[in-house]
Structures are given as C-alpha cells and as structure tokens.
C-alpha positions as CSV (number, residue, x, y, z in Angstrom):
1,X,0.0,0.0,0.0
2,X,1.6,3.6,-0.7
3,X,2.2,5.7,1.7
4,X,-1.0,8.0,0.3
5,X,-3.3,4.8,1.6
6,X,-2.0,4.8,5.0
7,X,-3.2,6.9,7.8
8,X,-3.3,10.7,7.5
9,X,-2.2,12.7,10.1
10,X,-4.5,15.5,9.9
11,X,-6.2,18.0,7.7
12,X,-4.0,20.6,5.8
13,X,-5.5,23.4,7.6
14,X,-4.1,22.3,11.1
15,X,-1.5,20.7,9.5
16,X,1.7,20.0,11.7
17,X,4.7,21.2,10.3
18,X,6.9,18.6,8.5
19,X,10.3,20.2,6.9
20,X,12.8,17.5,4.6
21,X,16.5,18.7,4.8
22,X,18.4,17.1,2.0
23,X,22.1,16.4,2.6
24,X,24.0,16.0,-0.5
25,X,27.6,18.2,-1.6
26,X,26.4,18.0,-5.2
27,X,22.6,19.0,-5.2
28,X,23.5,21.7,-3.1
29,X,26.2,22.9,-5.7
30,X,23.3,22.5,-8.4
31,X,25.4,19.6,-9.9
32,X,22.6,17.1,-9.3
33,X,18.9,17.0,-9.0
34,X,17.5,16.5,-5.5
35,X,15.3,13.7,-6.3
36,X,14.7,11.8,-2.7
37,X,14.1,14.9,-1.1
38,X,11.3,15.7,-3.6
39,X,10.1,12.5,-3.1
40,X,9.7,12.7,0.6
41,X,8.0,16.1,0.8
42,X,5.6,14.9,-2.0
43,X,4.8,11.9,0.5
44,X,4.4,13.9,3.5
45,X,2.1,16.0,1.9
46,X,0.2,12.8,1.3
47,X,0.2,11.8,4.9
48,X,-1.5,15.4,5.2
49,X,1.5,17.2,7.0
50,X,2.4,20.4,5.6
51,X,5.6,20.8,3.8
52,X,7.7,23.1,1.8
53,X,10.0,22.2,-1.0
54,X,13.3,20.4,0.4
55,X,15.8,22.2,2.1
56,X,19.0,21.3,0.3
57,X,22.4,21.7,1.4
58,X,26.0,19.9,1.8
59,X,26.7,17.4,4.7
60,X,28.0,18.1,7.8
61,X,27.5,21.7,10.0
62,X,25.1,22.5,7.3
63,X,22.7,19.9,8.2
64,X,23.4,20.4,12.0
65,X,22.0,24.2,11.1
66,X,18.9,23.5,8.9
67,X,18.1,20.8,11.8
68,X,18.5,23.2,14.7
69,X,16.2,26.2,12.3
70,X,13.6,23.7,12.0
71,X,13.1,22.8,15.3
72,X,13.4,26.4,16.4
73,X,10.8,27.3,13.5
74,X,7.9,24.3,15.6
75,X,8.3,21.9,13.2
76,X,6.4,18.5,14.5
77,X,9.0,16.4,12.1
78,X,12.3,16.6,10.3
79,X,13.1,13.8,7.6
80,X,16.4,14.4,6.5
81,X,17.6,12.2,3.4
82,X,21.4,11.5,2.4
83,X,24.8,11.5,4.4
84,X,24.4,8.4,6.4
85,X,26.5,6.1,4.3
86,X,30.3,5.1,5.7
87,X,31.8,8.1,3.1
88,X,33.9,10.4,4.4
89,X,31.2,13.6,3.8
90,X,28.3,11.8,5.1
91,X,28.4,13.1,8.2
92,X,24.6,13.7,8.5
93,X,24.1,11.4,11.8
94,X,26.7,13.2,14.1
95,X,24.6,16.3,12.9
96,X,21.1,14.9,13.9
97,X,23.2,13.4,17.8
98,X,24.2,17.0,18.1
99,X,20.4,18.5,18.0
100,X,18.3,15.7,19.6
101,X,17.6,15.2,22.9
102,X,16.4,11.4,22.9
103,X,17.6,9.0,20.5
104,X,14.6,6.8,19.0
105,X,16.2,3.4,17.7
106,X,13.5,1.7,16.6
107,X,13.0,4.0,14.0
108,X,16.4,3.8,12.4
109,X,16.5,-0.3,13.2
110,X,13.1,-0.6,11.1
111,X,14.2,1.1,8.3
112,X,17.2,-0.9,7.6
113,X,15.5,-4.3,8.3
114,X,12.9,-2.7,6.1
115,X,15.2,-2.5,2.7
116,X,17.1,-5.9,4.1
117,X,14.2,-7.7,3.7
118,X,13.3,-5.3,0.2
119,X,16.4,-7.2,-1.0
120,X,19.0,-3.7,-0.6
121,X,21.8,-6.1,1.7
122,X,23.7,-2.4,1.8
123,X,20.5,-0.9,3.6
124,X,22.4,-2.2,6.8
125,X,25.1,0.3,5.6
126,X,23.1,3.2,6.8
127,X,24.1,4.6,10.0
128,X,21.1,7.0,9.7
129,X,19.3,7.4,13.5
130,X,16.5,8.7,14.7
131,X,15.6,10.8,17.8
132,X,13.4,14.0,19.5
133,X,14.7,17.0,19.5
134,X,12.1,18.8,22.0
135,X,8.6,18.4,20.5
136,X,10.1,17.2,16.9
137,X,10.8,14.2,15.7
138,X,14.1,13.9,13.5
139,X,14.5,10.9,11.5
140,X,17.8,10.5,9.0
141,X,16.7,8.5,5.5
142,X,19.3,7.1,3.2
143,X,19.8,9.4,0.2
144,X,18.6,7.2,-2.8
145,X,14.5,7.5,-4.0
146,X,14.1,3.6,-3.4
147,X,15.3,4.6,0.1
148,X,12.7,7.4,0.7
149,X,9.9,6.0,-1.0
150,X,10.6,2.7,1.6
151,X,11.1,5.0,4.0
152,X,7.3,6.3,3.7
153,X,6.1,3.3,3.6
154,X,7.7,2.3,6.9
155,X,7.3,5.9,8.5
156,X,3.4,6.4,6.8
157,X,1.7,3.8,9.9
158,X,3.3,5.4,13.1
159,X,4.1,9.2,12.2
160,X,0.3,10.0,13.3
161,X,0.7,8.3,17.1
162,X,4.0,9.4,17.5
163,X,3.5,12.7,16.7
164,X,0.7,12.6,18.7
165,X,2.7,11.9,21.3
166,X,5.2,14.8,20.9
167,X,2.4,17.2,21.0
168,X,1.0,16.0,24.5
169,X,-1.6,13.2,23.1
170,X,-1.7,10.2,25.2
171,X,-3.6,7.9,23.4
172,X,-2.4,4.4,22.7
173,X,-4.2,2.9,19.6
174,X,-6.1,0.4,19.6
C-alpha cells in the first residue's frame, strides 16, 4: 500500500509542520537534481502534514544548522535524506546526535531491516538514526529515492501516534 493509503495525520488546515533537509555536496552545488528529497515532501504531503520544497544543502555543519532552524521554527518532524552512508562527507548522523535530545532506535533499526528484507543487503550500511529533538521528531533517511519512497512506507503507519505523542496526546491505539 503507498504511503497516500495509510493513515493521515491531519487536515491541511491544522496541519503539523513537516520540513525534509536534504544532505548532499552535489545538489547543493546545483550539480545534481534532489530527487529523494522531492520525493519525501511529496509523501508527507500525502500523509496530510504540511511541507515546503526540500531544504537542500552539503553534509556536515550545514545539516546540524537547517536541523537546529527547524526545530526552532515548531516543526512536529524533520526527515532528512542522504549523508548516512560510511563516506567520508556523510556526516549527517553526528549532525542529527548534536540536536536531539532522545535518540529513537527503533525507528532507524526498522528502516534498515525494512530494505534488508526489500532485497538492498547495503540498507544495513546506513548509519542513519533517529531521535526528539524537544517536540520534533528527526529521523535521517538514506539518500537514494528507493530509500525514501521505503522510507514512507515504513514511516506512513506510526508518524500519526507518534507525533501525537510529541504534542501531548496520550492515546495508545487500539
């Protein structure tokens, strides 16, 4: 089922705030089109957050920045989306430790068992994490479209209850 079929998280109107930071030296240089980050806002928007175009910019600092002005601007979740391979630039996990507060391993675990069992054997290459960074959720996505389109699939059934959660809600479901 794509990630339009699973459950929304609200109407536009009251829409939380969803904002996708993509890391990547040559996209930010204009030498490469940002094709997973486009992918990921167009898939929030189905999940019925509210979303700009990607932020794009190069690994390292500049990610730990765009994280940090997201958070500071209320956003309810960050997907961020390349720099967590073993490369020497892809430095986009120290970035997301140095904002959040609490690290949320499942997360990051389920979305590399996710593209293990998709058949990707490098998905448990990824050293992406995941974690809450006050009220917003941060979660790091590998940098390829297969990758975010997986990743909405995985992310579409427990976005709504866990940002729920962040913004006070109790509720368990059922």
């Amino acid at each position: 089922m794509g990630a339009a079929g699973r459950g929304r998280v609200s109407d536009v109107a009251d829409a939380p705030l969803a904002v996708v930071v993509t890391a990547s030296d040559r996209a930010a240089a204009g030498r490469y089109a940002d094709v997973s980050g486009a992918l990921l806002v167009d898939g929030l928007r189905a999940l019925g957050l509210r979303v700009d175009d990607a932020v794009v910019v190069p690994d390292g600092m500049p990610v730990e920045r765009a994280l940090r002005r997201a958070v500071a601007d209320g956003a309810a979740l960050v997907l961020t989306t390349g720099g967590t391979g073993l490369g020497p630039r892809d430095r986009t996990p120290e970035a997301t430790l140095a904002v959040v507060d609490r690290v949320v391993p499942g997360i990051a675990e389920a979305l590399r068992a996710d593209a293990v069992r998709r058949g990707v054997p490098a998905g448990v290459l990824s050293r992406g994490v995941a974690g809450v960074a006050g009220r917003t959720l941060v979660v790091n996505v590998a940098g390829s479209a297969g990758a975010a389109r997986d990743a909405l699939e995985v992310l579409g059934s427990v976005l709504p209850h866990a940002l729920s959660q962040l913004a006070g809600g109790g509720d368990h479901p059922a």
